[in-house]
N, C-alpha and C positions, 0 to 999 in steps of 0.2 A: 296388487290386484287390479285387473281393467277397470275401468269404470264403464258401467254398463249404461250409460246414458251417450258417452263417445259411443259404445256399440252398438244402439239404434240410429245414433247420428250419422253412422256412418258412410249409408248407404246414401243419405241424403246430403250428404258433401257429396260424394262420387256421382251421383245427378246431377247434383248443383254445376260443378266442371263439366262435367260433358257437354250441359247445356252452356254451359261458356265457349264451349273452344267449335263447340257446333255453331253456334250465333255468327262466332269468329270469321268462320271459313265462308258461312253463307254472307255477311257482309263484303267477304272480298269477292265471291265472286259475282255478288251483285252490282259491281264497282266495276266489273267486264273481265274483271283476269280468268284465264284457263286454269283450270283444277290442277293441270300441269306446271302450268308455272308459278304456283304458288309454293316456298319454299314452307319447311318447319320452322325456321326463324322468323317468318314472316307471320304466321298462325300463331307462334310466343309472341310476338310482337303484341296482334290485332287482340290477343286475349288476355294478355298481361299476365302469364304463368311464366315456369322457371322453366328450362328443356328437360329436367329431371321428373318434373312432374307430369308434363307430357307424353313423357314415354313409361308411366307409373299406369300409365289409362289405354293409351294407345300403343301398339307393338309398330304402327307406321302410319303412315298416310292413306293406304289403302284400307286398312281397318276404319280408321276416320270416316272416311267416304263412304263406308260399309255400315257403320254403324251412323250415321247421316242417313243413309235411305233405309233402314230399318225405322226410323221414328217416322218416315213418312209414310212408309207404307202400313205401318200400324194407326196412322190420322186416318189414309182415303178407306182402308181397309173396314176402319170404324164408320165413313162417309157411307160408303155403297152398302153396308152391312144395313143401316137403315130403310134402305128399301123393302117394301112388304109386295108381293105380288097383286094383292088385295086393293094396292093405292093406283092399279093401273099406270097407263101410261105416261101421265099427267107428273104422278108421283114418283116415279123414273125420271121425269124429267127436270121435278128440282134436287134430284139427289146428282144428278149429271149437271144442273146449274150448279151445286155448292163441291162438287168433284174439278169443275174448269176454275173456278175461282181461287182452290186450292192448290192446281198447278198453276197456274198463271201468278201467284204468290210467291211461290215456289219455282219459279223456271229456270232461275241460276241455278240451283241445284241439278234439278231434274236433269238440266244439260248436261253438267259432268259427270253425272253418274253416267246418262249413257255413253258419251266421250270415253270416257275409260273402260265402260265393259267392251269399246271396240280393241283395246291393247290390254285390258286384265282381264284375264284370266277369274280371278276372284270375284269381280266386280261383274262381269259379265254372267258368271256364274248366282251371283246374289241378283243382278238388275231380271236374270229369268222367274227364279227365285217369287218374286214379285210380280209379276203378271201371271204364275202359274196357280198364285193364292187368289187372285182374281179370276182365272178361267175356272178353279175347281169349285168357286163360290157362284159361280154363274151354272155351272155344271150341275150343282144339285141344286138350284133354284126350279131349272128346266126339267128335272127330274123329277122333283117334286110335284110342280104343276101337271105335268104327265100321269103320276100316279093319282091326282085328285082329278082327271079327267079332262083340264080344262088347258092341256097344251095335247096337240096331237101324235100321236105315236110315230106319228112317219117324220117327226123332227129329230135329227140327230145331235143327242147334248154332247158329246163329244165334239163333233165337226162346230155345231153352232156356239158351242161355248167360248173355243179357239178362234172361231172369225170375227167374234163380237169383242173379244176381250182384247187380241191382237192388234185387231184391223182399228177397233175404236182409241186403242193408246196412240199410233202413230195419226189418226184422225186428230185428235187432243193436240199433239204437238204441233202438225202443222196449222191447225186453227190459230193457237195462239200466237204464230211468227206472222199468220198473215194480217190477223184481225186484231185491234186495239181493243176492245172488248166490249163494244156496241152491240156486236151480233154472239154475243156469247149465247143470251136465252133462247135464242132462234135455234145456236146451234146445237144447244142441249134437246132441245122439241125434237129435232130433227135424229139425231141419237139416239133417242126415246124412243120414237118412231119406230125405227129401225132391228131394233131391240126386239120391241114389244109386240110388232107386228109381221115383223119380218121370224120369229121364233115363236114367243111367248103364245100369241094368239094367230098366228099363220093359219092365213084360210086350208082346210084339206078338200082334197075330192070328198 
């Protein structure tokens, strides 16, 4: 008969590895290698597992990578989720402070995920995926505020959802390729700004 103590344990081995072989990949490609050119033998390698076990968790590499930006998108998802409209602009703009901190963390990653949604298929399909959980959270935020009176109707949460969520992811990247991170908080205010008064609180006739 099982033992039923393996069978709660179980789930928390199969965490426990993933979070290994994910540690793995994000160390190599913090080390400058392409997502590309990182082999499976080389991820056995960086993680100390057998290939048998690797492919017990992962169907391939692209799942890997797939299931890598799912645990991130579930951190910023949890990040920006914290924003309350209530905290105004101000409190937009340290939730966009601890959102850049968390790419910039993060930017090995980040990079090959989008690297490879330019040639997968899959990946490009999940890296949408992911900014589209962001626009429909932005979406009802503006909606919200609409129906309690205090965004104006002539804003379009559709159109504005898509310019803010889009336009401010690839804002995000090139900030952090240009800037060491001195002007991060500046450039969080200014995001916020953006946001909050370019939408949220947009002057009307």
């Amino acid at each position: 008969m099982p033992s039923v103590t393996r069978n709660f344990n179980a789930p928390d081995r199969r965490a426990a590895l993933d979070g290994r072989v994910l540690a793995a990949v994000e160390r190599l490609l913090a080390e400058g290698m392409r997502y590309s050119e990182i082999s499976v033998a080389r991820i056995l390698e960086e993680a100390g597992i057998a290939r048998s076990t690797f492919y017990a968790h992962f169907r391939d590499k692209t799942e890997l990578l797939a299931r890598l930006a799912g645990s991130l998108r579930q951190e910023l998802l949890e990040i920006i989720g914290r924003w309350k409209p209530d905290s105004g602009a101000e409190g937009l703009a340290a939730v966009f402070a601890q959102s850049i901190a968390y790419h910039r963390a993060h930017s090995a990653v980040l990079l090959a995920i989008k690297e490879a949604a330019a040639y997968d298929s899959g990946i490009h399909d999940f890296y949408s995926a992911d900014l589209d959980a962001f626009e429909a959270f932005t979406r009802e935020a503006i909606l919200a505020e609409q129906a309690a009176g205090r965004t104006g109707g002539g804003v379009s949460a559709d159109a504005a959802s898509r310019v803010i969520v889009w336009g401010g992811e690839y804002a995000i990247a090139r900030h952090i390729q240009v800037d060491d991170g001195s002007g991060d908080l500046e450039f969080a205010r200014e995001l916020a700004a953006l946001w909050w008064y370019g939408a949220f609180r947009r002057p009307m006739p």
